[in-house]
KOLSEKOL-365345 format. One line per 10 residues: for each residue x, y, z of N, C-alpha, C. Coordinates in steps of 0.05 Angstrom, whole numbers. Example, Ala and Ser with C-alpha at 12.3 -4.5 7.8 and 13.67 -1.06 7.14 Angstrom:
264 -114 156 246 -90 156 264 -66 156; 257 -45 142 273 -21 143 258 1 157
# end
This chain:
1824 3211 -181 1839 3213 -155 1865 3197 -158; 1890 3213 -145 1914 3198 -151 1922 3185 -131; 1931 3151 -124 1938 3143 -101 1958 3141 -100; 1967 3150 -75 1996 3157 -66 2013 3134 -64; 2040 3129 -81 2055 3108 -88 2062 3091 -69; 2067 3106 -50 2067 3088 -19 2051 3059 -20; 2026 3075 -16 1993 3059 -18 1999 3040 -39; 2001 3041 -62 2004 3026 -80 2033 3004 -85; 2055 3001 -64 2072 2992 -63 2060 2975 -42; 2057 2980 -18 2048 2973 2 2035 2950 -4
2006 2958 -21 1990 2940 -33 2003 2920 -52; 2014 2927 -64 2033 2900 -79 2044 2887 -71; 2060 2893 -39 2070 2871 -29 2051 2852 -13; 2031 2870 -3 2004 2859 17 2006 2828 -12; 1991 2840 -27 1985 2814 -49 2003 2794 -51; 2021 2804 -60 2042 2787 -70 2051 2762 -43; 2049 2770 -22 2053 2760 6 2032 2732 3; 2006 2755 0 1977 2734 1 1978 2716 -20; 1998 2721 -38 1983 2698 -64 2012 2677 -63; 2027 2686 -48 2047 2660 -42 2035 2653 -19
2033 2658 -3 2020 2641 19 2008 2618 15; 1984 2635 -12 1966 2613 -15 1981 2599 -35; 1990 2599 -53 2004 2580 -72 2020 2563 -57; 2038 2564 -29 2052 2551 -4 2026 2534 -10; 2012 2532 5 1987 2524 18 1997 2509 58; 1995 2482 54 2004 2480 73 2006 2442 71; 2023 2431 86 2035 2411 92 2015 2384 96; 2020 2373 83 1998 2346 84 2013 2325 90; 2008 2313 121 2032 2291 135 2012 2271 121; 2029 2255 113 2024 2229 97 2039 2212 115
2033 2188 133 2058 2162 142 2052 2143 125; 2073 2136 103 2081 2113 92 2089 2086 108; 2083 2062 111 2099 2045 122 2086 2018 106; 2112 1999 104 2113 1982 94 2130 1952 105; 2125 1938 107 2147 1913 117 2175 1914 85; 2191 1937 92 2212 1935 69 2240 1920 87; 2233 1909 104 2256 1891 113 2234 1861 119; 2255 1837 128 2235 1819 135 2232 1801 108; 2215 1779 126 2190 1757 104 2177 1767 80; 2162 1794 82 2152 1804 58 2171 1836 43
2180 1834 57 2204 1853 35 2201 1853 2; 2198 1828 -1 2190 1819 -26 2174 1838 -37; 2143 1842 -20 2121 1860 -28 2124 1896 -21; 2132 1895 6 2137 1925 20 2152 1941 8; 2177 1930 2 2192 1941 -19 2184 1959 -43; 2174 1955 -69 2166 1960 -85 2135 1973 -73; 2120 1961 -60 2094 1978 -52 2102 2009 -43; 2131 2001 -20 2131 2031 -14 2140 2053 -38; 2160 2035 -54 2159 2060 -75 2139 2063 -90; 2122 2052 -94 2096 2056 -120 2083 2074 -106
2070 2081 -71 2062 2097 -56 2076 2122 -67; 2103 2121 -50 2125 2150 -58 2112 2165 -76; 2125 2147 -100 2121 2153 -133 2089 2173 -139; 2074 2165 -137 2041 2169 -130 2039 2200 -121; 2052 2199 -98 2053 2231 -79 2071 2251 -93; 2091 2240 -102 2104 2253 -102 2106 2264 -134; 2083 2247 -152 2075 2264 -176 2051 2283 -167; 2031 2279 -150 2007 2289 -140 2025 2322 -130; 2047 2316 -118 2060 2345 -114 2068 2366 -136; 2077 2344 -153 2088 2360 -178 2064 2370 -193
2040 2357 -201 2026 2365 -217 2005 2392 -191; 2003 2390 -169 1989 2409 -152 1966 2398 -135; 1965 2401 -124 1938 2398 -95 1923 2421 -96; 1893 2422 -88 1871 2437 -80 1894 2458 -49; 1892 2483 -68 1891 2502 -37 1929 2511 -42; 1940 2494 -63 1971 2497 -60 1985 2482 -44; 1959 2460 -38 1979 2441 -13 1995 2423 -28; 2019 2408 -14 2036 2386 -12 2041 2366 1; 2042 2342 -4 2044 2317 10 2072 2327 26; 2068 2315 59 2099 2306 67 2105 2282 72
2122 2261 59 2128 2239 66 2132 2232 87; 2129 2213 110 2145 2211 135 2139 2172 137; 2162 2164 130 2170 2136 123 2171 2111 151; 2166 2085 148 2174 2071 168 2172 2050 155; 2182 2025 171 2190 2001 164 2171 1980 186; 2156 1968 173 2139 1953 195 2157 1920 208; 2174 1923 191 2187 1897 184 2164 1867 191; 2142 1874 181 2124 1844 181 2117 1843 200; 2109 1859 220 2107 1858 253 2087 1864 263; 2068 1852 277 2040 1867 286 2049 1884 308
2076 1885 317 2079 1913 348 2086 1930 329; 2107 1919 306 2119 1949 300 2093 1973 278; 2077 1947 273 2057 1960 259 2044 1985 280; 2035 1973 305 2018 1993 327 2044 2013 326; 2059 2000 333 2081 2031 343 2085 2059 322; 2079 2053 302 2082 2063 274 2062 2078 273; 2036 2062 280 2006 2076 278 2005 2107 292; 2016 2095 319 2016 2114 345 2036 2135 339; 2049 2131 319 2075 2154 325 2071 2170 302; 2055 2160 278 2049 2172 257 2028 2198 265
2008 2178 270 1983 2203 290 1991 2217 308; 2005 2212 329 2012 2233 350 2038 2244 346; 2056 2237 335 2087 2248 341 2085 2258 311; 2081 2259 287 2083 2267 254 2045 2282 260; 2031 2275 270 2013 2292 261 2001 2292 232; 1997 2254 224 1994 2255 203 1967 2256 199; 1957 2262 172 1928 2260 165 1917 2232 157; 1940 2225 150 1933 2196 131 1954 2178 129; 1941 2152 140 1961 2129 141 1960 2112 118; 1985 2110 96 1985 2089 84 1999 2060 81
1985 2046 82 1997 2021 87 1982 2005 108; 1989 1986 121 2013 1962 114 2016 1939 98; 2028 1924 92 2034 1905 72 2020 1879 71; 2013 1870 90 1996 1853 94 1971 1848 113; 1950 1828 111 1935 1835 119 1933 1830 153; 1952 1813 159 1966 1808 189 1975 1834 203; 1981 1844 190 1996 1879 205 1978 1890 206; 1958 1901 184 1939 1921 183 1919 1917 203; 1910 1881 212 1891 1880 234 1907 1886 251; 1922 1887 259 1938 1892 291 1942 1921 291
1947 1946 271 1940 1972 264 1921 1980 266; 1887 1974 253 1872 1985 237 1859 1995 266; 1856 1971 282 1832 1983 308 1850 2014 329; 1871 2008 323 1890 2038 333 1882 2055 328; 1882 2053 288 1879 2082 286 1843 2091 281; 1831 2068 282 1798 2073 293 1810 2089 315; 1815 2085 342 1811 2094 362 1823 2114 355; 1849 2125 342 1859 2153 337 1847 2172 325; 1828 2159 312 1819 2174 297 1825 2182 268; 1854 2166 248 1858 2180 236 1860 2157 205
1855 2165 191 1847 2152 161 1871 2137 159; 1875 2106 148 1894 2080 148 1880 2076 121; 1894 2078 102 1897 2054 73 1911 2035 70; 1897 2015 77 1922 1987 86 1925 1982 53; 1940 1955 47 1943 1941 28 1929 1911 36; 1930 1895 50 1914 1870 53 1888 1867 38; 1889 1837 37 1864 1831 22 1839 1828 49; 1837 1819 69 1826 1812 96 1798 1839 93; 1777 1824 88 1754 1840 95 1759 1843 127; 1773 1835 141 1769 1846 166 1782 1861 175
1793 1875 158 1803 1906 161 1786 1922 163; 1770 1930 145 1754 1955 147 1728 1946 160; 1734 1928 171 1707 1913 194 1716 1924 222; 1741 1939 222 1750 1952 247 1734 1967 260; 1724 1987 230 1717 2007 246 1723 2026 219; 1699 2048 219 1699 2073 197 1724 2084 187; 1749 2086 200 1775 2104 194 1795 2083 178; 1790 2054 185 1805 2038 159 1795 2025 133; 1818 2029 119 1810 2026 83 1828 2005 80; 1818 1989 60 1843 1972 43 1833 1973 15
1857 1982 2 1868 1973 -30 1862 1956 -41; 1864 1931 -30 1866 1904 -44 1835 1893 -49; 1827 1873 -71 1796 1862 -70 1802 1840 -46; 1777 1834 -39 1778 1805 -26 1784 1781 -35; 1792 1765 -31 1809 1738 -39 1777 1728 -57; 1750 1726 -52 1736 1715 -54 1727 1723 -96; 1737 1756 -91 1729 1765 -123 1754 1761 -139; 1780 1760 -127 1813 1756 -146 1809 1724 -146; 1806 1704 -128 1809 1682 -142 1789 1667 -155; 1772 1683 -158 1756 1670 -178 1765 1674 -204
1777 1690 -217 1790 1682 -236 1813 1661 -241; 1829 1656 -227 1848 1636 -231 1833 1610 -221; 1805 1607 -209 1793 1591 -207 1780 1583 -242; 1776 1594 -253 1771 1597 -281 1787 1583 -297; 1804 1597 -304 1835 1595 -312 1838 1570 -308; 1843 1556 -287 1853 1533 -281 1836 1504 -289; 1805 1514 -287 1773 1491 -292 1784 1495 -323; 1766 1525 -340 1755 1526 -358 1790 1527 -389; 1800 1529 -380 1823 1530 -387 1850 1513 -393; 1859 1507 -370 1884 1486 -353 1874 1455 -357
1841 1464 -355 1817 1430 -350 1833 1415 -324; 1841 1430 -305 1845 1421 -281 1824 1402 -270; 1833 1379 -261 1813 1364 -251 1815 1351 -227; 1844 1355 -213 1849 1346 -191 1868 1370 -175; 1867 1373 -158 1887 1393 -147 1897 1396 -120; 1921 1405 -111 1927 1407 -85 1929 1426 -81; 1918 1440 -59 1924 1450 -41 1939 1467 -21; 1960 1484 -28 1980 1489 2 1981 1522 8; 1976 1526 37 1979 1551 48 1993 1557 67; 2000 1577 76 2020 1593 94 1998 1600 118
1990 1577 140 1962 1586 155 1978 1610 178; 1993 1620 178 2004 1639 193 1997 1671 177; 1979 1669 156 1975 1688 153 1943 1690 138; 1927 1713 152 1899 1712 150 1896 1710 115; 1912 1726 96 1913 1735 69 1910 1714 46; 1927 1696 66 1934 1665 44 1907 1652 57; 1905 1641 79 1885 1634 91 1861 1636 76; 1853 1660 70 1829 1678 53 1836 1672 32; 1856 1664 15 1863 1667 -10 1845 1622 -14; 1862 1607 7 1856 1580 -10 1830 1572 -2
1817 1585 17 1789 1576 28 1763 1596 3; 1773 1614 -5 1762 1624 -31 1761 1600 -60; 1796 1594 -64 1796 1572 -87 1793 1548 -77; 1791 1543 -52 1773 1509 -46 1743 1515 -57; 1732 1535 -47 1705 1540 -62 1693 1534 -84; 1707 1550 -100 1694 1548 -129 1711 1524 -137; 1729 1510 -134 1744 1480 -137 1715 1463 -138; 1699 1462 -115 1690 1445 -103 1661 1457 -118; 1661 1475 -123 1632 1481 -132 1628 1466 -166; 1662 1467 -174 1664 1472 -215 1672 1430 -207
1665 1422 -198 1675 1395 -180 1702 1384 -193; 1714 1406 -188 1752 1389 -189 1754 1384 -155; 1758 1352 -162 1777 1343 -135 1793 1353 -112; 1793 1354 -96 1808 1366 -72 1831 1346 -75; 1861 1339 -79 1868 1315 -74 1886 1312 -45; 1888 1339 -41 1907 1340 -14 1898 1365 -8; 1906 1386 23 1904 1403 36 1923 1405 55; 1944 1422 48 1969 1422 70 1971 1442 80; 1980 1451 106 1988 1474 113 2020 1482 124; 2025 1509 122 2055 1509 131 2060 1535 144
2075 1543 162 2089 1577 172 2105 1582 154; 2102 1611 146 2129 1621 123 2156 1624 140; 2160 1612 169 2187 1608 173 2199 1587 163; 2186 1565 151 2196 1536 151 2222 1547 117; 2238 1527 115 2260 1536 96 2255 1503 87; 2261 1481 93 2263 1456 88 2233 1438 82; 2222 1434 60 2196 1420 55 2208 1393 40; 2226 1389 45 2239 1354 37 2207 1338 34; 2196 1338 64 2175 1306 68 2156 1321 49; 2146 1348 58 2126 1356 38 2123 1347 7
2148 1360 2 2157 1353 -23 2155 1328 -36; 2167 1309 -16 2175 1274 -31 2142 1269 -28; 2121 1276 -11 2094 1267 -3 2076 1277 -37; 2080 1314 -46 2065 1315 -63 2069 1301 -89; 2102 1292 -92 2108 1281 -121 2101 1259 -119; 2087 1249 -106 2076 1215 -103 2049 1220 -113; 2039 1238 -107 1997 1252 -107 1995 1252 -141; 1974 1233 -151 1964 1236 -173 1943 1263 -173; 1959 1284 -186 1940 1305 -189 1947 1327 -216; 1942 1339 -220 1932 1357 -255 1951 1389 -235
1948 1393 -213 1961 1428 -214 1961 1425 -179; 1982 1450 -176 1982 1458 -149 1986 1482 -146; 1969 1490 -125 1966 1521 -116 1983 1522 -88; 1989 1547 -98 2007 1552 -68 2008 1583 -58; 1996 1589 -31 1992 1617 -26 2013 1616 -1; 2035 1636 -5 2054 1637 13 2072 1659 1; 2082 1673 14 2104 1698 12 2112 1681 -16; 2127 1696 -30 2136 1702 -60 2163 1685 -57; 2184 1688 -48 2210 1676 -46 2202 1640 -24; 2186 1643 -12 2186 1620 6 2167 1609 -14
2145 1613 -31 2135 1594 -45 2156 1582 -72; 2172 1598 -84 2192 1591 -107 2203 1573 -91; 2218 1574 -69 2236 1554 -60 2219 1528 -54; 2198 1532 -48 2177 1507 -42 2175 1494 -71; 2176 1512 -90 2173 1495 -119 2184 1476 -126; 2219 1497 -119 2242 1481 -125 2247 1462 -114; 2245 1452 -96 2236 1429 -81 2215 1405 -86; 2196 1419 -99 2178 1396 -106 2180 1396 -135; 2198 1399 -149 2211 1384 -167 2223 1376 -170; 2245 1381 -152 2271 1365 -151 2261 1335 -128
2240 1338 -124 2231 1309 -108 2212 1291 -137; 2215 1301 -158 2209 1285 -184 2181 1288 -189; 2170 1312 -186 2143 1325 -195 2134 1313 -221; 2120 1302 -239 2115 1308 -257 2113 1326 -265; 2136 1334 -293 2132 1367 -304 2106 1363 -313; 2088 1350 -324 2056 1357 -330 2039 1372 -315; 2051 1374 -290 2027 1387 -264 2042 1411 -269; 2019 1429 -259 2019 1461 -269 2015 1468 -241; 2034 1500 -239 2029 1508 -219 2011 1538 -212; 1997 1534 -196 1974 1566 -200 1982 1577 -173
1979 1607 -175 1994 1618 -146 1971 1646 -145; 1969 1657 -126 1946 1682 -123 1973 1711 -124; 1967 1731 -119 1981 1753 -132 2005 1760 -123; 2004 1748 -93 2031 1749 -74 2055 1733 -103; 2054 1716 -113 2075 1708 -138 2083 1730 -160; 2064 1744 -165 2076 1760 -186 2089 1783 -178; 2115 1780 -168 2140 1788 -153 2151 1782 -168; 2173 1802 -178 2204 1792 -193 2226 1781 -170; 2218 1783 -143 2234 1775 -121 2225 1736 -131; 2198 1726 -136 2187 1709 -140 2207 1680 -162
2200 1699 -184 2221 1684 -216 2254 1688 -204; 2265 1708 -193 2288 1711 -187 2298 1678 -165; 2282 1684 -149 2288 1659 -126 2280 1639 -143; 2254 1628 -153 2256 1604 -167 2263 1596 -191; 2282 1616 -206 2288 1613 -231 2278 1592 -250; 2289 1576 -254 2279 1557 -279 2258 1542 -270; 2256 1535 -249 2233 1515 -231 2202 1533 -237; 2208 1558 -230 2177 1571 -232 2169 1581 -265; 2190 1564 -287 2172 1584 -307 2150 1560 -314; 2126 1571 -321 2105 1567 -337 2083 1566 -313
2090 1573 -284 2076 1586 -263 2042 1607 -273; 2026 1610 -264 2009 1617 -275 1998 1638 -242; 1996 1657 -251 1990 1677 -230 1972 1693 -233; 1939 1700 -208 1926 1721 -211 1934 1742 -202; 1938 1765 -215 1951 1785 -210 1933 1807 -207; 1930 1830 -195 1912 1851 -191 1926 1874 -210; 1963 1860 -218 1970 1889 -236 1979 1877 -250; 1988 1882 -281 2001 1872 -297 2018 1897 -314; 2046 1882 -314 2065 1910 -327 2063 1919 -346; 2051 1893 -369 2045 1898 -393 2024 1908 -402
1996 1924 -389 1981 1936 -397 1982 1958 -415; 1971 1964 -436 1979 1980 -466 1967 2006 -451; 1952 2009 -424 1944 2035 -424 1952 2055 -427; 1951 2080 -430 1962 2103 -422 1971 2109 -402; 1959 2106 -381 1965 2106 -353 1988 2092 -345; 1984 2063 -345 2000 2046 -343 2025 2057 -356; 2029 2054 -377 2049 2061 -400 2067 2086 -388; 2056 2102 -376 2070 2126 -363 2084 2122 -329; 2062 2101 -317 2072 2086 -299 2088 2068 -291; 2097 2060 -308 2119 2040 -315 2144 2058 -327
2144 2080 -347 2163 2100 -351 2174 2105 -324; 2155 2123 -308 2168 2133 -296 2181 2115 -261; 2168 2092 -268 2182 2076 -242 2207 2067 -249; 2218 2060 -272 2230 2049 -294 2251 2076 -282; 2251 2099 -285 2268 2120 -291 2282 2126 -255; 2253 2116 -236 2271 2127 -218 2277 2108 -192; 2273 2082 -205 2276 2070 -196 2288 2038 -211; 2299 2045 -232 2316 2016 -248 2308 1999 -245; 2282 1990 -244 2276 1962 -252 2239 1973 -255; 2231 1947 -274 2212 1940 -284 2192 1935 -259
2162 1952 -257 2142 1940 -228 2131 1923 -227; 2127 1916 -211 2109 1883 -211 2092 1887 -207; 2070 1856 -188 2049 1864 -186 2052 1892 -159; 2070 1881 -137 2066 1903 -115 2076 1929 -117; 2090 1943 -133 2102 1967 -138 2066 1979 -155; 2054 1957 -161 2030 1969 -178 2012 1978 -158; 2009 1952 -144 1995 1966 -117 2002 1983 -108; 2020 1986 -99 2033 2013 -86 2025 2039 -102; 2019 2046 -119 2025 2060 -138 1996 2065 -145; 1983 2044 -141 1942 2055 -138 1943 2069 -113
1945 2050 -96 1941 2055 -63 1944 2085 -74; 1961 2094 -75 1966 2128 -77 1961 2139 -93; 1948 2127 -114 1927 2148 -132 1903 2139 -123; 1890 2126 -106 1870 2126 -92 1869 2150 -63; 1890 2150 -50 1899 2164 -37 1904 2198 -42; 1915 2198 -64 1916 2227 -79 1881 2237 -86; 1860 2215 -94 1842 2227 -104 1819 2237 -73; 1830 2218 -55 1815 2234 -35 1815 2255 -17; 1845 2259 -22 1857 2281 -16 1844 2303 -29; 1846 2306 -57 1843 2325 -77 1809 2327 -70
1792 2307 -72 1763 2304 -62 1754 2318 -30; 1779 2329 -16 1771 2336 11 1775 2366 10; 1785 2376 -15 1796 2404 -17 1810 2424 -8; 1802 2445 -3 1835 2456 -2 1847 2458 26; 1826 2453 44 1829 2453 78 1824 2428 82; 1841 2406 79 1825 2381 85 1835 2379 111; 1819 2352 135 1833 2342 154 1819 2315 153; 1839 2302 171 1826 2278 181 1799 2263 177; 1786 2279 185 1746 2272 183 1749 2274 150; 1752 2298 144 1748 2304 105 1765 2287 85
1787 2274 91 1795 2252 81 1792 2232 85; 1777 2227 109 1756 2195 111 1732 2197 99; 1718 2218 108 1692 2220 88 1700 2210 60; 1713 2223 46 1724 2224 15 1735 2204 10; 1746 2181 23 1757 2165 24 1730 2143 24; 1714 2138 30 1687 2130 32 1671 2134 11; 1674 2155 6 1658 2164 -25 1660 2155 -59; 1690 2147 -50 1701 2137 -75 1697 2124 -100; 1693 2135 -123 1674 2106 -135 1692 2114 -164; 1697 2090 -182 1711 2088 -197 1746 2109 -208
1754 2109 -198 1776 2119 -194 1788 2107 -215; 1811 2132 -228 1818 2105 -254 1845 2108 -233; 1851 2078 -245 1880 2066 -239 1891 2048 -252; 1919 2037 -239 1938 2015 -264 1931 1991 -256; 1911 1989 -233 1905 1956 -227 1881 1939 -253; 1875 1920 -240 1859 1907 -257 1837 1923 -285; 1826 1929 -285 1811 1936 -313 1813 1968 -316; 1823 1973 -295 1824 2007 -299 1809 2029 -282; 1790 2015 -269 1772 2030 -249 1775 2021 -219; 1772 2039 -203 1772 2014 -170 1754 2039 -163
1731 2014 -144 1709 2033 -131 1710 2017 -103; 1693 2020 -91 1679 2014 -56 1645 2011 -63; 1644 1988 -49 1619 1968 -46 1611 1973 -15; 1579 1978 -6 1571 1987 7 1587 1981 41; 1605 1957 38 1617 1948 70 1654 1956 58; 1654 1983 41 1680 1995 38 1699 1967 30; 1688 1951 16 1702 1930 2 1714 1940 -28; 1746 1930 -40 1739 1950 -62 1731 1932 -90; 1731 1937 -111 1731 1920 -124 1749 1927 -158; 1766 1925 -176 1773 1934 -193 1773 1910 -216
1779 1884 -211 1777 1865 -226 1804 1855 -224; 1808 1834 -242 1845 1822 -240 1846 1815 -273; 1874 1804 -269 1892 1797 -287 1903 1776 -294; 1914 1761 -309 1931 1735 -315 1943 1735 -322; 1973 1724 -308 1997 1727 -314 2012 1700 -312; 2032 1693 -337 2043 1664 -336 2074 1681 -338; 2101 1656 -322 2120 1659 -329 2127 1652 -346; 2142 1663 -362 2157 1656 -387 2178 1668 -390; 2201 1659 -395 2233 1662 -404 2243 1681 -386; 2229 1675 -365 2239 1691 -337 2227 1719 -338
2201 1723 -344 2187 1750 -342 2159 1744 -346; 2136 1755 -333 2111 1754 -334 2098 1760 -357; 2084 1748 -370 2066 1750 -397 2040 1751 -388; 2020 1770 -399 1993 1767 -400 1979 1735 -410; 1963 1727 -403 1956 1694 -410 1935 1706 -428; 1933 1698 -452 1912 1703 -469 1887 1691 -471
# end
């Protein structure tokens, strides 16, 4: 039987129609937001591009169904309103599926219970187990302060032979908070000395008394959890008040910022940092991740461009895990399910522990000649 050419034109375009359609697929609202202005700029910065970067290879290489990420950007500038406002406008006015971000763990609590009530999937970055204590629809990236500083708790006993130490945090923010009440812990458990315990707001600029008070303190090292540029300048300060160069300084991952060595130049080298990313990892992964941040974005990532840059291959895999029709519900499910994911953070894997805690492992990083080295 011969079919009439019509019929058979007809039909080629019928197809041809249907198989771009589906190769289109359809639009996947992604809201990025980050504090890239502000106090932590430092971190938001570089996080939001390591996010970008993430999506916007997940586009190039393909999505389940022919779909595509759409970017739709904001700036939290460090703010717990501008965080809600962001939440609310992402979900209802962008119609996004999936919120990534925010930068710290102070924003994301003032977000996370929003987008519980919105209904719509949040991958913060904070370390604060009381993020995803919100409520089912929020995630965070980051381990808990309790499993990252136990290594530089290490580091510092089994290592440094720290035997006395101080103390200082930024109590204006839950992250640091969680960061030195973790390394008072195991301090006090491995029995190095407490010798002081200070607190400070990351608005303060002037630590003169601080300063002249710790270079008086007979002690072996000082820890300091506070935004990246306001802890260097705190350094520089407490050496120029006649520190003993013998005391060592240990800092949690917020330090391993090139915003960090830049502000404290010569004062912060031989700084000792737990880091969740390190640039110098020989992986493959890594190695290609660093190419291509390097290429489109001129400078070398730190620790937070690293995070950034999981966050969204964590993000990409639950996407890809929700298939070719995903929504909201199917990228929280999948987002929940998650279990070893490879990535450029700590050892190469990041999973979720039964209270959606994550865990991947960390890193050690010392300054040296004005650039981060692996600590051997």
């Amino acid at each position: 039987m011969q079919i009439p050419r019509r019929s058979v034109v007809a039909a080629a375009v019928l197809f041809a129609a249907t198989g771009l359609a589906f190769a289109q697929g359809k639009e996947i609202t992604v809201g990025v937001f980050n504090a890239t202005t502000g106090t932590y700029a430092f971190g938001g910065v570089p996080i939001q591009n390591g996010m970008k970067l993430a999506l916007e290879e997940a586009n190039a290489q393909g999505l389940p169904g022919g779909n595509r990420f759409k970017i739709v950007e904001g700036d939290t500038a460090g703010e717990k309103a501008q965080t809600i406002n962001l939440v609310n406008q992402f979900a209802k006015r962008d119609n996004a599926m999936l919120i990534l971000g925010p930068t710290t763990s102070s924003e994301a609590l003032g977000g996370a219970p929003l987008a519980n009530d919105l209904q719509v999937p949040m991958l913060a970055i904070g370390s604060s187990p009381g993020i995803p204590a919100t409520g089912p629809w929020a995630f965070k990236i980051q381990a808990t302060p309790v499993d990252i500083m136990g290594y530089l708790g290490k580091l510092s006993v089994e290592k440094l032979g720290i035997k006395r130490i101080v103390l200082i945090h930024d109590q204006s923010n839950d992250g640091y908070v969680g960061q030195k009440n973790a390394l008072a812990d195991y301090f006090t458990k491995a029995g190095t000395t407490i010798v002081s315990d200070e607190k400070f707001v990351s608005s303060e600029s002037n630590f003169l008394a601080l300063a002249t008070k710790l270079a008086t303190l007979e002690t072996d090292g000082i820890f300091i959890a506070a935004p990246a540029e306001v802890g260097a300048n705190m350094i520089v300060q407490i050496r120029q008040a006649g520190l003993n160069p013998k005391v060592k300084f240990i800092a949690p991952s917020t330090f391993g910022s090139l915003g960090f060595i830049k502000a404290g130049g010569k004062a912060v080298e031989g700084t000792y940092v737990v880091s969740d990313y390190s640039p110098v990892n020989p992986s493959p992964m890594n190695v290609a991740f660093v190419k291509a941040y390097q290429a489109k974005y001129k400078s070398m990532p730190d620790n937070w461009a690293g995070m950034g840059y999981a966050l969204g291959q964590v993000a990409v895999a639950a996407v890809r895990n929700a298939g070719p029709n995903p929504d909201r519900t199917k990228i929280r499910d999948a987002l929940a399910k998650l279990n070893k994911v490879p990535m450029v953070l700590g050892t190469g894997t990041w999973s979720l522990d039964a209270n959606r805690s994550p865990t991947y492992g960390g890193v050690l990083l010392q300054v040296k000649d004005g650039n981060f080295v692996a600590v051997q």
